[in-house]
C-alpha positions as CSV (number, residue, x, y, z in Angstrom):
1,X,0.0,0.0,0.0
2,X,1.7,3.5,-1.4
3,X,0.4,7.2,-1.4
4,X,0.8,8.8,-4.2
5,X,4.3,10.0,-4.0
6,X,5.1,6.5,-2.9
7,X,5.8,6.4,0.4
8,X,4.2,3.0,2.0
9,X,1.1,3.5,4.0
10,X,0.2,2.4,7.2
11,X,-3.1,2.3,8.9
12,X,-3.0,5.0,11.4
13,X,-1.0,7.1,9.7
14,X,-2.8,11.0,10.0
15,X,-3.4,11.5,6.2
16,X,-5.3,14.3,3.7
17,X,-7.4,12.8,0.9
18,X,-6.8,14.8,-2.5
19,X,-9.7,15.6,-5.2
20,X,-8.2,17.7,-8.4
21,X,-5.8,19.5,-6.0
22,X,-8.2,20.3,-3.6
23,X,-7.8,18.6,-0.1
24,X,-11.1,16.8,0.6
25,X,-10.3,15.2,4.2
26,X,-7.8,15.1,6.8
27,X,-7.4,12.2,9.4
28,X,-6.2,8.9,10.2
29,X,-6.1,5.5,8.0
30,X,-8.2,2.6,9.0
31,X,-8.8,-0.6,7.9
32,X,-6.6,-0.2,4.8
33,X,-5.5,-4.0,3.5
34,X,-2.3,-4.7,1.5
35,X,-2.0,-5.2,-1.5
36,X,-4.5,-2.2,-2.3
37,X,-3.4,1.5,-3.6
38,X,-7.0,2.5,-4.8
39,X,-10.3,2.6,-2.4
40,X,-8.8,0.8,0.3
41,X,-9.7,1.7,4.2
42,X,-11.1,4.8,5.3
43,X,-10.5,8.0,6.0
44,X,-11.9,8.9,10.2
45,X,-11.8,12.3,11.5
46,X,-12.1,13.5,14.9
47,X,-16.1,13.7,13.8
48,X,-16.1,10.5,12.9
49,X,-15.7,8.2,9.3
50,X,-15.3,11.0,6.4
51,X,-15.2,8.8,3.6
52,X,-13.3,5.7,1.9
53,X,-9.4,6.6,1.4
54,X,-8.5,5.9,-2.2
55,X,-4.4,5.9,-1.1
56,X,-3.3,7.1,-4.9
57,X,-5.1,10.4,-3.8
58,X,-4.0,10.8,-0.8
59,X,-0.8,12.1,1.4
60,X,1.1,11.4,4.4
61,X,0.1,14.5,6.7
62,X,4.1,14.7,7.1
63,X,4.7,15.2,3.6
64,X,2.7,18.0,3.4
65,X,4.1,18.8,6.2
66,X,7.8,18.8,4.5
67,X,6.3,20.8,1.2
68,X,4.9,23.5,3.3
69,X,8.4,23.8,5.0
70,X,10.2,24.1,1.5
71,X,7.8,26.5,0.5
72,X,8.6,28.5,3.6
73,X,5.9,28.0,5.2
74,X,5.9,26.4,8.1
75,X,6.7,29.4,10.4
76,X,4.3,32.5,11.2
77,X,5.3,35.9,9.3
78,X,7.3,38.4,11.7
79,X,5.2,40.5,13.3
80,X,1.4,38.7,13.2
């Protein structure tokens, strides 16, 4: 099991769930079974199950993490 940029997947990993470059959930794996990288677990927020995780569309919260930190980011602007 792989997100799309390929890192393996776990189930509990804290993920966000892509649609056309628009994030559509955030929260934690479940249930996801090897062998799978399309609609494969779901997706459970702190509300409760937000949907079915479909790993090719989704992200390691981490690795968004890391891109926001390249971008520059990940720190408040002085002064706000």
């Amino acid at each position: 099991m792989h997100y799309r940029n390929g890192r393996e997947a776990k189930n509990g990993d804290k993920i966000v769930s892509l649609n056309g470059g628009q994030i559509e959930s955030v929260g934690v794996l479940n249930d996801a079974v090897p062998g799978n990288d399309y609609c494969n677990g779901q997706i459970v927020s702190a509300t409760g199950i937000s949907g079915l995780a479909c790993l090719c569309d989704c992200l390691h919260l981490d690795d968004v993490a890391e891109m926001l930190k390249e971008k520059g980011l990940d720190k408040r602007p002085a002064g706000k």
